[in-house]
Structure formats: structure tokens, C-alpha cells
Kinemage of the C-alpha trace (Angstrom):
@kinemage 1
@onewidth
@group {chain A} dominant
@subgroup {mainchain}
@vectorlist {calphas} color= white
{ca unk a 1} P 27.239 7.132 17.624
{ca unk a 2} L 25.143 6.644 20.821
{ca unk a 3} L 21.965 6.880 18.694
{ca unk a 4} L 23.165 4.521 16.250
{ca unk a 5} L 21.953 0.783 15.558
{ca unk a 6} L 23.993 -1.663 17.885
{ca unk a 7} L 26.765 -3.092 15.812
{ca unk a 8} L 27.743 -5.362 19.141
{ca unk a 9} L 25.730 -7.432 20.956
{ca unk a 10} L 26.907 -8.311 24.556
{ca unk a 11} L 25.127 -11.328 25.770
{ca unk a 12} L 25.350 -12.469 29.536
{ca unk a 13} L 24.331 -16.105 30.928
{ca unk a 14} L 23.493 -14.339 34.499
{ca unk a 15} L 22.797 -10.903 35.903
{ca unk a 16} L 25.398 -11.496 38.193
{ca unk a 17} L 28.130 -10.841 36.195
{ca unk a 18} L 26.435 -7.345 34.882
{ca unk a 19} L 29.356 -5.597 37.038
{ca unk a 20} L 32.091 -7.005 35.538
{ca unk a 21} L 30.733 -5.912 32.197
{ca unk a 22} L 30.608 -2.047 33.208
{ca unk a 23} L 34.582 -1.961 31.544
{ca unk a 24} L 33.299 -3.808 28.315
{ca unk a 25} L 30.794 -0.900 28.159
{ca unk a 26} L 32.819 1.642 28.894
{ca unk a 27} L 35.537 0.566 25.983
{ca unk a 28} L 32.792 0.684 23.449
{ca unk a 29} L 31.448 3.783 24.279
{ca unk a 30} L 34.896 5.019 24.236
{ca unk a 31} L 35.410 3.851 20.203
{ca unk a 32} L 31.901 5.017 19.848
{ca unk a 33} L 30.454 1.795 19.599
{ca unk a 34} L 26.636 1.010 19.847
{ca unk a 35} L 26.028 -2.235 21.675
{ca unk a 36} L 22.672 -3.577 23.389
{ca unk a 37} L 23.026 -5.385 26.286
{ca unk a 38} L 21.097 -8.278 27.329
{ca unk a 39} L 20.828 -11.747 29.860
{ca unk a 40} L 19.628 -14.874 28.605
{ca unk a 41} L 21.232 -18.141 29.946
{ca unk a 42} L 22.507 -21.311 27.740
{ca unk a 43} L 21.124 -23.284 30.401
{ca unk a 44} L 18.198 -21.674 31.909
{ca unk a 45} L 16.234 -20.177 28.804
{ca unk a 46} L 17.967 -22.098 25.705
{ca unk a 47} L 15.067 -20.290 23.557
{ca unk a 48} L 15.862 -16.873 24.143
{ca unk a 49} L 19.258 -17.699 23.495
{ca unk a 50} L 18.627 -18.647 20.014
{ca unk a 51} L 15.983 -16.661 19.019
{ca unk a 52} L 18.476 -13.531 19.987
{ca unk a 53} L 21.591 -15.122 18.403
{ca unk a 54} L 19.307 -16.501 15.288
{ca unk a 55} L 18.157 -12.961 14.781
{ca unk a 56} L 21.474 -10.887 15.327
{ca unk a 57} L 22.860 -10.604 12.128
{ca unk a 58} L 19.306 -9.335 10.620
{ca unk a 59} L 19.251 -6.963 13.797
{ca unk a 60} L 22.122 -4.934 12.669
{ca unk a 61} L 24.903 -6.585 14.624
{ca unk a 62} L 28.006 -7.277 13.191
{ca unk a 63} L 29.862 -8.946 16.372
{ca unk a 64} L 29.029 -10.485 19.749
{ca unk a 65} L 30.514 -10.865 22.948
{ca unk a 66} L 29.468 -13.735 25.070
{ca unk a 67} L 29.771 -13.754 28.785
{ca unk a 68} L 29.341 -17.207 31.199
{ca unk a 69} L 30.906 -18.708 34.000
{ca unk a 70} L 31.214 -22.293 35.155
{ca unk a 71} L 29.965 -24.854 32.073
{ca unk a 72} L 30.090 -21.434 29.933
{ca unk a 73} L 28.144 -22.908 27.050
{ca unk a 74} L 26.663 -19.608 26.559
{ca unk a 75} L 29.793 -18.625 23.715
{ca unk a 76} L 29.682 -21.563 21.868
{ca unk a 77} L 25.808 -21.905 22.071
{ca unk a 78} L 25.551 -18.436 20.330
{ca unk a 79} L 28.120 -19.212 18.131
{ca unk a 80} L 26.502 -22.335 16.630
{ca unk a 81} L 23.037 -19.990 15.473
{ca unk a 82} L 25.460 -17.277 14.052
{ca unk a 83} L 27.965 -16.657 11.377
{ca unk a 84} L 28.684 -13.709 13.351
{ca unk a 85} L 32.452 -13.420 14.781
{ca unk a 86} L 31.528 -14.471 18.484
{ca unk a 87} L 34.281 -13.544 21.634
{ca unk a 88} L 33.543 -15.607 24.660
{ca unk a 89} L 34.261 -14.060 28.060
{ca unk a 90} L 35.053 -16.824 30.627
{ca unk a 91} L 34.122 -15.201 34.356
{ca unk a 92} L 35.728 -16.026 37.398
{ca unk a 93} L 33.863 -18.293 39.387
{ca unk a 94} L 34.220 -19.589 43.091
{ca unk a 95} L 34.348 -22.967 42.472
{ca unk a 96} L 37.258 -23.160 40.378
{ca unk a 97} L 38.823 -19.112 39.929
{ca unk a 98} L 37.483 -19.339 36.237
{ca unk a 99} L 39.433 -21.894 35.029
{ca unk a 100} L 36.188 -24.096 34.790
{ca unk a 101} L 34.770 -21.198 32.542
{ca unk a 102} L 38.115 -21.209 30.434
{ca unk a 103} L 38.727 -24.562 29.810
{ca unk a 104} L 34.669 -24.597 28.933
{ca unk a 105} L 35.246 -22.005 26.325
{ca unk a 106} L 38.283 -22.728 24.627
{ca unk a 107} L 37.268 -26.380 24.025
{ca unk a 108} L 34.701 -25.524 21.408
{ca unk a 109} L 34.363 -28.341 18.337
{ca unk a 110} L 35.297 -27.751 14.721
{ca unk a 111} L 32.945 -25.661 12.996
{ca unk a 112} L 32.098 -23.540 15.798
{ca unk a 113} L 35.429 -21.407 16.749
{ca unk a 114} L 34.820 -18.816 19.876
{ca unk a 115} L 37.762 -16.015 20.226
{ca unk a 116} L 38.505 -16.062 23.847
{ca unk a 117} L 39.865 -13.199 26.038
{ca unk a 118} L 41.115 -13.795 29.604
{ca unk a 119} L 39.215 -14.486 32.728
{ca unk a 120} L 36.836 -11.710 33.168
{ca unk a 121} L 38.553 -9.602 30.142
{ca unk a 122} L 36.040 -7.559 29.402
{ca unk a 123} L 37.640 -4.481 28.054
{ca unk a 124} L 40.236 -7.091 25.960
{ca unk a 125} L 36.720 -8.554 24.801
{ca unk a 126} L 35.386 -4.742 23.547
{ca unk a 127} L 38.935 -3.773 21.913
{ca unk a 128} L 38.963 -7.002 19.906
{ca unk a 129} L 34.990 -6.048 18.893
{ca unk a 130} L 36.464 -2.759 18.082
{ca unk a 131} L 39.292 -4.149 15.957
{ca unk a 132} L 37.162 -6.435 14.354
{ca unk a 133} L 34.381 -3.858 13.146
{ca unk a 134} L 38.127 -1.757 12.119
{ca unk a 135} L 38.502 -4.539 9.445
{ca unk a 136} L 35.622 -2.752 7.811
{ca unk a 137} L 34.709 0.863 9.116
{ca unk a 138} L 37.709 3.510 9.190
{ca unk a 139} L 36.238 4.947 12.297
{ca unk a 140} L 36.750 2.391 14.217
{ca unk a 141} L 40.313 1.263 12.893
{ca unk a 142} L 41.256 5.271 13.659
{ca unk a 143} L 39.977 4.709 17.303
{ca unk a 144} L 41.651 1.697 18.034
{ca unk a 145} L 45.252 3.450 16.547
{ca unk a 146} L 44.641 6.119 18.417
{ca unk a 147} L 43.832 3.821 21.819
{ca unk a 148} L 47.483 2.117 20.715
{ca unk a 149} L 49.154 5.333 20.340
{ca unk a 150} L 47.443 6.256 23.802
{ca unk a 151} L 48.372 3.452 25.781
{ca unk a 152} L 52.263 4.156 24.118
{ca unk a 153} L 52.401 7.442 25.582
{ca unk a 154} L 52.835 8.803 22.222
């Protein structure tokens, strides 16, 4: 599925959070997920952000996951030029441990609803992608049973 057209798009306010990411990658790649993987900040370039978020849906993608610390307005930012499902990641920052990030995301207005994982939940963020595409493609429902059955011992 490596080969295939992203279905996820992972969108990062700043390069500095790229490590924390490396688990949201590798849970895709485990469920055979295509992603692409880019940084554009809410705050910095507000452009890029909505020309990628704008064009995401005609790009193939089917769900995105949003990662921002501090005012986090990356999440709902994308979320307002999509109808795509959007999960927000909050990131742990050192003013506040993340909770600034949290609070940011989970505080969205009506009409623009973010799914929010923990504090720098990445691999929660990719197994909810996973479930979501599930709703729709077998494959990925059958890798996210198995991944259950997995962490069960079974």
C-alpha cells in the first residue's frame, strides 16, 4: 500500500514536533496506510494552510491528523476548509505541559468539531485514522481487529 495515493494527511504547525510524529507514522504504515506528511503553521503561513486543507479531499485524502502546540489553531483551522473528519493532536509544550494545546483544541465552536487524542497521542491519533477509513475499506477494519486481538494477547 506504500505506493498507494495518501488516504491521510498529517499536517504539523512546526518542524519541531516532526519527532513526536515518527509513532503516528509508524502505526499507519503498520495498517498499511498511505499518508503524506507535511508543515505549514496556522499562524505563520495561514495560506498554505488552506490551500492544503482546501485541496485535500480532491487530493485523495479521506482523513487528517492535525498536530500544534500552544494556541493549537492549526486543528480547527484545517477543519473549518474541510468536510474531512479532522483529529487534532495537542503537543506538549514547556510553557504549560500541553494543557495550553488541549484546552486550545477541545474548545472548537459549533460547526467545526476536531476529534482529539491525548497530549502528544500520536499513535491514538493514527489508530482512530485507521478506524475511521475501517468504516469504509475492509482492509483496514481487518487491521485494526487484528491490532485489538494483538494488543489482547489473543
Amino acid at each position: 500500500m506504500s505506493n498507494d495515493k495518501p488516504l491521510v494527511g498529517i499536517i504539523l504547525g512546526s518542524k519541531s514536533d516532526a519527532p513526536d510524529f515518527e509513532g503516528c507514522k509508524e502505526m499507519l504504515e503498520k495498517f498499511g496506510v498511505p499518508y503524506e506528511f507535511v508543515t505549514h503553521s496556522a499562524h505563520r503561513n495561514p495560506d498554505d494552510v488552506r490551500e492544503w486543507a482546501v485541496s485535500a479531499e480532491s487530493r485523495g485524502l479521506r482523513v487528517i491528523i492535525a498536530g500544534a502546540g500552544k494556541a493549537a489553531a492549526l486543528g480547527g483551522v484545517v477543519a473549518s476548509h474541510t468536510p474531512l473528519p479532522v483529529i487534532a493532536v495537542p503537543m506538549k509544550t514547556s510553557d504549560l505541559g500541553g494543557m495550553d494545546s488541549l484546552l486550545s483544541t477541545v474548545q472548537m465552536p459549533t460547526g467545526v468539531p476536531l476529534a482529539c487524542v491525548a497530549i502528544n497521542g500520536t499513535k491514538n491519533a493514527a489508530i482512530l485514522a485507521t478506524q475511521i477509513l475501517g468504516t469504509a475499506i475492509p482492509e483496514y477494519r481487518d487491521a485494526i481487529v487484528a491490532y485489538k486481538r494483538e494488543l489482547a494477547g489473543a
